[in-house]
C-alpha positions in Angstrom: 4.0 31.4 -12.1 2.8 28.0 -12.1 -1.5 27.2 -11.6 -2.7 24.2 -11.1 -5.5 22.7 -13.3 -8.3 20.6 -11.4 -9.7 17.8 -13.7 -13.0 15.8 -13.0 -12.5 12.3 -11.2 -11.5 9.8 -13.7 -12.7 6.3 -13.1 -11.5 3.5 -15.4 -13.8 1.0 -13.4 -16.5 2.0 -11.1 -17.2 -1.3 -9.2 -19.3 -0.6 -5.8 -16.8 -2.3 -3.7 -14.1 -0.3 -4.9 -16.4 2.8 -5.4 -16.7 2.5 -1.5 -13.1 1.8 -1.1 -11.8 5.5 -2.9 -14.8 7.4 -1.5 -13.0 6.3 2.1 -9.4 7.1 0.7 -10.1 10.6 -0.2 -12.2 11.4 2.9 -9.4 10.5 5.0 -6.8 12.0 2.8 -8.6 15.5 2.8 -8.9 16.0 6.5 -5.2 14.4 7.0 -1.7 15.8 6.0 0.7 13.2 7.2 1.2 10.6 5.0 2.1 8.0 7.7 -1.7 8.5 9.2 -3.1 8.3 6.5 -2.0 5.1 5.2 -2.7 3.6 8.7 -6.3 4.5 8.9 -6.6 3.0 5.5 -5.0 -0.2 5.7 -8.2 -2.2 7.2 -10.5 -0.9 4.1 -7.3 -1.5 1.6 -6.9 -5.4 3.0 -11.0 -6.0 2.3 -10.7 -5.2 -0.8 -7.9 -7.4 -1.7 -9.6 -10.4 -0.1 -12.3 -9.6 -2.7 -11.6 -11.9 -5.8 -14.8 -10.9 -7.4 -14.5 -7.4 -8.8 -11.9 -6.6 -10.7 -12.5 -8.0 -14.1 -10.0 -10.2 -16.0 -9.3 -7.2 -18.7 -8.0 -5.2 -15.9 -5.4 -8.2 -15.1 -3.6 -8.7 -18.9 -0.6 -8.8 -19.6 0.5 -5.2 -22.4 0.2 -6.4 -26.0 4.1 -4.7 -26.5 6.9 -3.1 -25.0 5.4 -1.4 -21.8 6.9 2.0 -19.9 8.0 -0.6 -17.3 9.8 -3.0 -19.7 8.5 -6.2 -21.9 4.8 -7.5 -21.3 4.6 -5.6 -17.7 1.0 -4.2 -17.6 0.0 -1.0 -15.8 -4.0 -0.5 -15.4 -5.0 2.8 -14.3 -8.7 1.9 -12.2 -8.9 5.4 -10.9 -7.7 8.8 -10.4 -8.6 11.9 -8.4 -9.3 15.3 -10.6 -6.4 17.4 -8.3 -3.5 14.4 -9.3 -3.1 13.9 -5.3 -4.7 10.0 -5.8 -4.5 7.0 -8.4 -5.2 3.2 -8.0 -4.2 1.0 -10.1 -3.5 -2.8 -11.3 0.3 -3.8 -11.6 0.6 -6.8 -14.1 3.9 -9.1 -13.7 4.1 -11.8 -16.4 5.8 -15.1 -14.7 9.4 -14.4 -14.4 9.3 -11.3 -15.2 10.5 -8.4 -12.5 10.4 -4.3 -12.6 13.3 -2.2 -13.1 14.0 -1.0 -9.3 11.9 2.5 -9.3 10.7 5.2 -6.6 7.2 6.6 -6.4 7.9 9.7 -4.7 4.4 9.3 -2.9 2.9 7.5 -0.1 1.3 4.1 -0.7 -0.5 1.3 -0.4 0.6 -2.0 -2.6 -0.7 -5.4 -2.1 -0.9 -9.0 -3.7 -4.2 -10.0 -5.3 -3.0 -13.1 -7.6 0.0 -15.0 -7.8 3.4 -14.6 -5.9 6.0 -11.5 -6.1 9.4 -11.1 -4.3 9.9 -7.8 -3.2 13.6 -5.9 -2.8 13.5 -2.6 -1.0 16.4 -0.6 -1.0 17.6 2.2 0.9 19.8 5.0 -0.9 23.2 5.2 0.4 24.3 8.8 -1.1 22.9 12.1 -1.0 21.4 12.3 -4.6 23.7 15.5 -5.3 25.5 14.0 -8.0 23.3 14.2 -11.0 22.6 10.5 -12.7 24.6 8.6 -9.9 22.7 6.6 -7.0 24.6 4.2 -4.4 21.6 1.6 -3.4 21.9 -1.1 -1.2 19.0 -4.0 -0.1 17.3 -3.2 3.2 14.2 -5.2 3.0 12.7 -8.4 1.0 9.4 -9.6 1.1 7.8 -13.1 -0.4 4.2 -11.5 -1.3 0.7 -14.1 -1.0 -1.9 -12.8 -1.6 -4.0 -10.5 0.8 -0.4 -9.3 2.0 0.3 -5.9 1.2 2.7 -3.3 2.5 3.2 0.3 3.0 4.8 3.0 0.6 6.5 5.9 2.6 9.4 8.9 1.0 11.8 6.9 3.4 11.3 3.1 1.6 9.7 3.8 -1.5 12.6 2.1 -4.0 12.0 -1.0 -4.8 11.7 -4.3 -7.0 9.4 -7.0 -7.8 9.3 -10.4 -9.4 6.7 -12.7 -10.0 7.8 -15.7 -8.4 4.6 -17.7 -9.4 4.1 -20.0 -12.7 1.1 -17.5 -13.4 0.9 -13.7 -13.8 0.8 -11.9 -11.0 -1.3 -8.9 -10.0 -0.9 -6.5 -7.3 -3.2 -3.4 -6.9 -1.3 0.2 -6.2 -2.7 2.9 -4.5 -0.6 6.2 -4.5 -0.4 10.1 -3.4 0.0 10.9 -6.6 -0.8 10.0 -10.5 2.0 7.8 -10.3 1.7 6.6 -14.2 2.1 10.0 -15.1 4.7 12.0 -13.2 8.2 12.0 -13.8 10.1 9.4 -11.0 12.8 7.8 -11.0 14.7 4.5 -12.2 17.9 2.8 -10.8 20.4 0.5 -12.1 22.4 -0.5 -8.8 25.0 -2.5 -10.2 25.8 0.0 -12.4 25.3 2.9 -9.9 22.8 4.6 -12.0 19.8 6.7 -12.0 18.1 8.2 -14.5 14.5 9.5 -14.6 11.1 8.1 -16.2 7.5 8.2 -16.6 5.7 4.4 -17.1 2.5 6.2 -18.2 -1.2 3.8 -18.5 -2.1 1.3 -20.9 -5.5 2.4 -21.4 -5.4 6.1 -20.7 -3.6 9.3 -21.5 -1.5 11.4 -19.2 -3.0 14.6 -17.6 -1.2 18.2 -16.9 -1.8 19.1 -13.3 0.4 22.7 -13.7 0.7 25.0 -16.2 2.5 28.0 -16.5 2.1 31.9 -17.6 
C-alpha cells in the first residue's frame, strides 16, 4: 500500500510579489479540480508577475556550471514548491542557441517568457503509447516567445521544444501541477521515433519522495 508523505512548503526565494503570486495559485488550486479552470483563473496574476523585471534575482537566471538533467549549460531553478508535490515554480535557463530535448510534463501549466526570445514546437502524439520505448510525434503548434507572452500547459499539448532564439540567455518561468524537477516524465527523439523516460531534477535542491510504501 502506498502513503503519501506531506513535506513543509519549500521556498527557494520568498520575494513579496511572488509570495503573493503562489499564495493565489494554491487557493485556487485547492477549491478547483479541473485543471483547465484553474489555469484560466490564474493567468491574469501569472502575466503581472512576468511584467515584473525587478524580483527575481540574477543568481536565479545562470546558466548550470556542467552537464544539466536537460542537456549542456540548460539551467533549472526551483523558486518554490508546495509540501503535498501538487505545485512547483520555477526558472528555465536557455543559453543562446541552445534548445531542450522535446519533453512532456504530465501536469497542467503555466510557462511564459521573462528575458530574451524562445521558439516553441508543440507536438501532438500520433500513436497510442502501447508500444513500450516507441512514440510517433508530429508538429502541431509553434510559437515565437517575447517576453510577457506565456502559454498554457494542458495533458492534451504538454510535449514540446524550445530554443533560445536571442543573442542572450533566455529565461522563462514554469509553473506546474506537479514537482516537475522531480518526477519521472518523459523524453522524445522524433526523428528517431523514440521515447524513453527521465527526471531533469533542480540545480540547487534535492529531490523529495511524495509516496512510500509498506
Amino acid at each position: 500500500m502506498q502513503h503519501l508523505i506531506t513535506h513543509q512548503d519549500e521556498w527557494l526565494l520568498d520575494a513579496p510579489l511572488m509570495r503573493e503570486f503562489i499564495e493565489k495559485v494554491n487557493e485556487v488550486r485547492y477549491r478547483e479540480p479541473n485543471p483547465q479552470k484553474i489555469v484560466a483563473e490564474i493567468r491574469p496574476y501569472f502575466a503581472k508577475l512576468l511584467a515584473d523585471q525587478t524580483w527575481l534575482p540574477e543568481s536565479f537566471m545562470a546558466e548550470a556550471d556542467g552537464e544539466s538533467g536537460m542537456g549542456g549549460k540548460i539551467g533549472m531553478w526551483l523558486l518554490y514548491r508546495a509540501g503535498d508535490g501538487g505545485l512547483a515554480f520555477s526558472a528555465l535557463v536557455l543559453p543562446p542557441e541552445a534548445q531542450t530535448p522535446v519533453h512532456d510534463h504530465l501536469a497542467w501549466g503555466l510557462v511564459g517568457l521573462y528575458r530574451g526570445e524562445q521558439d516553441e514546437e508543440v507536438f501532438g502524439r500520433k500513436d497510442s503509447g502501447a508500444q513500450q520505448g516507441h512514440a510517433e510525434l508530429e508538429v502541431t503548434d509553434r510559437n515565437l516567445l517575447k517576453p510577457g507572452d506565456f502559454y498554457e500547459l494542458l495533458p492534451e499539448n504538454d510535449i514540446h521544444r524550445v530554443r533560445t532564439t536571442s543573442p542572450v540567455t533566455s529565461v522563462s518561468l514554469h509553473l506546474l501541477g506537479n514537482d516537475n524537477g522531480c518526477i519521472w516524465r518523459h523524453q522524445f527523439k522524433p526523428e528517431a521515433q523514440e521515447v524513453a523516460p527521465f527526471k531533469s531534477g533542480w540545480l540547487n535542491t534535492d529531490c523529495r519522495e511524495y509516496e512510500t510504501a509498506d
